[in-house]
C-alpha positions in Angstrom: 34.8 76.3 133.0 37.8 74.3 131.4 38.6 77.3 129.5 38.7 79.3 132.7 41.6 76.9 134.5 43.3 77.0 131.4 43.6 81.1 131.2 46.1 81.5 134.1 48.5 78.1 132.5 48.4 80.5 129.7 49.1 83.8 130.7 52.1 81.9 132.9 53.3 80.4 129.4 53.4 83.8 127.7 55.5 85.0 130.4 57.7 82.5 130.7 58.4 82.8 127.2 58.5 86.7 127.7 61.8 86.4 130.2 63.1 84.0 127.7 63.3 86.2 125.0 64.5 89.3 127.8 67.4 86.1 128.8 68.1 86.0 125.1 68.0 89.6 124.0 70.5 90.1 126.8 72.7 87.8 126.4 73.5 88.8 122.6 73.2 92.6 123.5 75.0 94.3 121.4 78.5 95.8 123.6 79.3 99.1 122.3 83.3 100.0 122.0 84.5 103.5 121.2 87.8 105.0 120.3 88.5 108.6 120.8 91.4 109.1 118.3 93.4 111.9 118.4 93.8 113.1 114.6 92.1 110.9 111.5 94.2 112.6 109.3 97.7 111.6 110.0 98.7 108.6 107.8 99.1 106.7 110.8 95.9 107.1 112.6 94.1 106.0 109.0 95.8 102.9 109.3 94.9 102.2 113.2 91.2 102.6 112.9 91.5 100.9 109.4 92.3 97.9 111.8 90.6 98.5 114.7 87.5 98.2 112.2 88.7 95.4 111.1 89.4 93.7 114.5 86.3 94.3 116.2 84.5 93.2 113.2 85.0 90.2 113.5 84.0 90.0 117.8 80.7 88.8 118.4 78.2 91.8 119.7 80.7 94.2 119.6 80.0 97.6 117.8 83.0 99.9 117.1 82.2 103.8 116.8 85.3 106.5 116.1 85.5 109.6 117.3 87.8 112.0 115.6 89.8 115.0 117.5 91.1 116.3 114.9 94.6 116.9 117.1 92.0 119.3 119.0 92.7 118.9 123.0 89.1 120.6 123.5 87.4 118.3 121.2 88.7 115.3 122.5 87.9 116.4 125.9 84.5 116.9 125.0 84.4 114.0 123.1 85.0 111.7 126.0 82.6 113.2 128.2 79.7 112.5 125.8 81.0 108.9 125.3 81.1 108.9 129.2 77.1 109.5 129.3 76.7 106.9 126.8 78.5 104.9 129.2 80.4 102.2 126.4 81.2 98.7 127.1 84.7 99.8 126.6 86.4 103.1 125.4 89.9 103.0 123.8 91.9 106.5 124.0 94.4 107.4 121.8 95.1 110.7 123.7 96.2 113.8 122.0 98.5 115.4 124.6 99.3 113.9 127.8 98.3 116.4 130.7 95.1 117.5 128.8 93.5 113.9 128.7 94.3 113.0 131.7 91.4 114.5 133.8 88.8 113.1 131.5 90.2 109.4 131.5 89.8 109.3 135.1 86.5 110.6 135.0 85.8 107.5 132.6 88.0 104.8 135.0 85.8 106.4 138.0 82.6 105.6 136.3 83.3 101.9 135.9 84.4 102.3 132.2 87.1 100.2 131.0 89.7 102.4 129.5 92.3 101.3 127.5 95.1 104.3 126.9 96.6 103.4 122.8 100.1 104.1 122.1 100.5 107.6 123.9 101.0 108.2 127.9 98.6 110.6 129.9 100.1 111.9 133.3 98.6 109.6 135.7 98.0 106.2 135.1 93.9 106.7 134.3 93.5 103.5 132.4 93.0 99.5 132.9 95.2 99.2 130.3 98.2 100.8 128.6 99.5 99.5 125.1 102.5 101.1 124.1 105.8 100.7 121.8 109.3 101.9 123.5 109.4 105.2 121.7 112.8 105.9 123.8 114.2 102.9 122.2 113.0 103.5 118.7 114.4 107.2 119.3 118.2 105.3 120.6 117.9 103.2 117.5 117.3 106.1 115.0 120.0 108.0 116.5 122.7 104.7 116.8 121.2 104.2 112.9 122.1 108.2 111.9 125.8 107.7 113.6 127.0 105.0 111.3 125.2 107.1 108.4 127.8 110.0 108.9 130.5 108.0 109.4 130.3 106.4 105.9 128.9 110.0 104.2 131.9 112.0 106.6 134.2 109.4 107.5 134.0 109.6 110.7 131.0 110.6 113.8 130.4 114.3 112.5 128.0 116.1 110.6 125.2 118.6 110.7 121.6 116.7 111.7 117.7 118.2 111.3 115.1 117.0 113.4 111.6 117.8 112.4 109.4 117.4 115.6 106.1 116.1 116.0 103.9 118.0 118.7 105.5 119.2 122.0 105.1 117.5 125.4 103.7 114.5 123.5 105.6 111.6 124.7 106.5 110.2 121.7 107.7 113.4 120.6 110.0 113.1 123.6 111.5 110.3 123.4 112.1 109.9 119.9 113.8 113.0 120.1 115.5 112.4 123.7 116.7 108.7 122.5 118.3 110.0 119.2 119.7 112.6 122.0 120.9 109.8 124.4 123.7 108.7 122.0 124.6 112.0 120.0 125.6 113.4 123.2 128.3 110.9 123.0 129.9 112.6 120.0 130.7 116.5 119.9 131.3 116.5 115.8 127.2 115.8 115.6 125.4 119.2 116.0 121.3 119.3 115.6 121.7 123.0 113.4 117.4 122.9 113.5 114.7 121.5 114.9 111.2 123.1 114.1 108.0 121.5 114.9 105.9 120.1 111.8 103.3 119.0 113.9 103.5 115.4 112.5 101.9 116.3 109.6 104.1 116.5 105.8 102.6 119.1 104.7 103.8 121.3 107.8 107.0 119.4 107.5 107.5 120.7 103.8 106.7 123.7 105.2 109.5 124.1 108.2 112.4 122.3 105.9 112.0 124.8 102.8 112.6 127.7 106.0 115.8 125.7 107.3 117.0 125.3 103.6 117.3 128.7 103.4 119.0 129.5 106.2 121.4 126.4 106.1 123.5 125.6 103.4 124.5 122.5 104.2 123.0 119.4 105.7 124.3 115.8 106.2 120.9 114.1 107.8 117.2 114.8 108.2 115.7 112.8 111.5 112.1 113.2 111.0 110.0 112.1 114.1 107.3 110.4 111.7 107.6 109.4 108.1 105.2 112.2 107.1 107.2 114.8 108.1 110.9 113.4 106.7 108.9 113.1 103.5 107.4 116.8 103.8 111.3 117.4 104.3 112.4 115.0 100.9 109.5 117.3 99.0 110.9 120.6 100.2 114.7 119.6 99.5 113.6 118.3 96.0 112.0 121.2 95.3 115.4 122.9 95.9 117.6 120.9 94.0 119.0 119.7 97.3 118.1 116.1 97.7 120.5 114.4 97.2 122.6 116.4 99.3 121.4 114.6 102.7 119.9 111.8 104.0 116.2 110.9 105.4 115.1 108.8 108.3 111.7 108.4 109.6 109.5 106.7 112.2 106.3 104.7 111.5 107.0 102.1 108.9 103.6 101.6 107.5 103.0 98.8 105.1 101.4 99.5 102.1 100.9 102.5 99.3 102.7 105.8 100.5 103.7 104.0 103.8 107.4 104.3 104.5 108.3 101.2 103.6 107.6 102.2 100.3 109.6 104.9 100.7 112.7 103.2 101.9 111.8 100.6 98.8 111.6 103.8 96.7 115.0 105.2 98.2 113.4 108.5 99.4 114.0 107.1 103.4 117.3 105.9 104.0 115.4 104.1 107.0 111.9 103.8 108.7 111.5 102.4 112.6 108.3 100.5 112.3 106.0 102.6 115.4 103.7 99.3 115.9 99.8 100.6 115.8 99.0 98.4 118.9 95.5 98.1 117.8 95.8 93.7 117.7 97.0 94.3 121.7 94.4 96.3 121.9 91.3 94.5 120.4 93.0 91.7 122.4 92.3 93.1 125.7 89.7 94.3 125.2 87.7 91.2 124.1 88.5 89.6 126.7 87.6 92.5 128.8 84.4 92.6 127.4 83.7 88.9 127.5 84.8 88.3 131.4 84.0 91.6 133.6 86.3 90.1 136.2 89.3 89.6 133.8 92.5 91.9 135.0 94.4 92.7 132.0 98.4 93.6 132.1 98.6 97.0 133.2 101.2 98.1 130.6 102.0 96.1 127.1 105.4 97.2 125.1 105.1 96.3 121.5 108.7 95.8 119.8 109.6 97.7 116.9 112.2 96.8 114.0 114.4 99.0 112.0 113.7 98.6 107.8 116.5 99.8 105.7 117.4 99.0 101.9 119.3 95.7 102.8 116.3 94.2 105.7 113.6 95.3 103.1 110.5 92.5 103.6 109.0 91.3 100.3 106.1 93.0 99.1 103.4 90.5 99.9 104.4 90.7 103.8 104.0 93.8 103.6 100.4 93.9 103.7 
C-alpha cells in the first residue's frame, strides 16, 4: 500500500524533471544563421565569410551555414527559398544583383525572418537591416585621387583613363563608377577611352585590358572597380611590355597575402579604397537580434572607408 501512494509522487517527479530538461534544451537551442553570398570566389567574398565564421563562432548557440551563388541570380534565388523552409533564426544576404533578389528577400521579411541585406542594395528596402559602405564616396574619392595623379604624370588635369567594371546594375558598380564620374566631369582634358566589364573577377579583367591594349596605344590611368580586376589589368599590361606606361587604382583594400594592400606595398596599385566587409556590423546586429526578438536594429549602417597609398601605408602587423 505505501508503495501504491508513492507511485503517483513519482511519476509527478519524473515529469517535472521531464519539462526541466524541455526548459533547458530550449533555452540553449541551437539558433541557426545563414548567409546567402553571392560569389565565394571573389577575393573579397573569401575574406567576408572567413570572418563571418569567425564572428559567429564565438556567439553562444549560434550555428553559421554559407550558401554559395556562385554570381548566379537563379541559384541564389533558389537558395533563399530553401533557407526560407528551413526558416533560420536569421539570414544574412549578400545579394548578387539588386532587382533579382529583391522578391525573394521579402518573401523572407514576410515570413518573420530577420534579414540582414550585406554591403549591396536590393530595390525595395526588404530587410531589417542594411549594412553598407558609401560606394559613391569611395567612387568621388578614387576619381579626386586619379585627378591629382595626371596632373603630376601630365602637368596638368588631362589624360586618357580605363575603367574596368564590375557587374552592371550592381550598385556598387554604379557608384564607384558614377562617383569617379561626379568630378571628371569637371575637367574636359580627362576622357574615359574604355570601359569593358571584367565581371569583378582578374582573370576577366586580364582578359578585357589585353583587348584595350591593342586598340589603344596610349594610356595614363587604369581605374579598376575592385583590386582583382586593376591587377588582371597590371598582368595584361606586363605581359605587354606596357606597365610602366600607366598607373593602377583599385577598390577593396584587403589586408593580408595578395590583398591590395600588398599590392600598393608591392607598387603594382598606385592606390586601394579599403571597401569595409561589414561582416563585424553585421554579426553585431545580428546577435543582438537573435538574443532579444524585440530589439529594432538601425535600419541602414554606412561603414567609412580610407584611402591607402605608398605614403599612408599601415605597418604590416595592422594589417592583419
Amino acid at each position: 500500500m505505501k508503495t501504491k501512494r508513492l507511485l503517483p509522487r513519482f511519476r509527478l517527479l519524473i515529469l517535472a524533471a521531464l519539462c526541466a530538461l524541455r526548459a533547458a534544451s530550449g533555452a540553449t537551442a541551437e539558433k541557426l544563421v545563414i548567409f546567402s553570398q553571392c560569389n565565394n570566389a571573389e577575393p573579397y567574398r573569401a575574406a567576408q565569410n572567413q570572418r563571418m565564421a569567425e564572428l559567429w563562432a564565438a556567439v553562444p548557440g549560434a550555428r553559421l551555414e554559407i550558401m554559395d551563388a556562385q554570381q548566379d541570380n537563379a541559384r541564389q534565388i533558389a537558395q533563399i527559398e530553401t533557407a526560407i523552409l528551413r526558416r533560420p533564426a536569421l539570414l544574412i544576404v549578400a545579394p548578387n544583383e539588386s532587382a533579382p533578389l529583391t522578391r525573394v528577400m521579402g518573401r523572407a521579411l514576410r515570413a518573420t525572418i530577420p534579414v540582414i541585406c550585406l554591403e549591396r542594395d536590393i530595390s525595395q528596402p526588404f530587410y531589417t537591416s542594411y549594412v553598407r559602405a558609401d560606394n559613391r564616396e569611395i567612387g568621388r574619392l578614387a576619381g579626386e585621387y586619379i585627378v591629382e595623379l595626371l596632373k603630376k604624370k601630365n602637368g596638368a588635369p588631362r589624360g586618357i583613363i580605363v575603367e574596368l567594371c564590375g557587374l552592371k546594375g550592381v550598385e556598387a558598380e554604379i557608384n564607384r563608377e558614377g562617383g569617379a564620374h561626379d568630378v571628371w566631369k569637371n575637367y574636359p582634358d580627362i576622357k574615359v577611352a574604355a570601359n569593358p566589364v571584367a565581371d569583378w573577377l582578374q582573370s576577366r579583367g586580364k582578359d578585357r585590358m589585353t583587348e584595350v591594349l591593342s586598340a589603344l596605344p596610349r594610356i595614363d590611368i587604369v581605374y579598376g572597380h575592385n583590386d582583382p580586376m586593376a591587377m588582371g589589368a597590371w598582368l595584361a599590361a606586363k605581359d605587354k611590355g606596357r606597365e610602366k606606361e600607366m598607373l593602377f587604382v583599385g577598390v577593396d583594400g584587403l589586408p593580408g597575402p595578395g590583398g591590395g594592400i600588398e599590392k600598393v606595398r608591392e607598387g603594382l596599385l598606385a592606390a586601394t579604397f579599403v571597401y569595409p566587409l561589414c561582416v563585424d556590423e553585421a554579426v553585431e546586429i545580428g546577435a543582438k537580434i537573435l538574443a532579444d526578438k524585440t530589439w529594432s536594429p538601425p535600419k541602414t549602417v554606412t561603414v567609412k572607408s580610407r584611402m591607402v597609398t605608398q605614403a599612408s601605408l599601415p605597418p604590416p602587423t595592422a594589417e592583419k
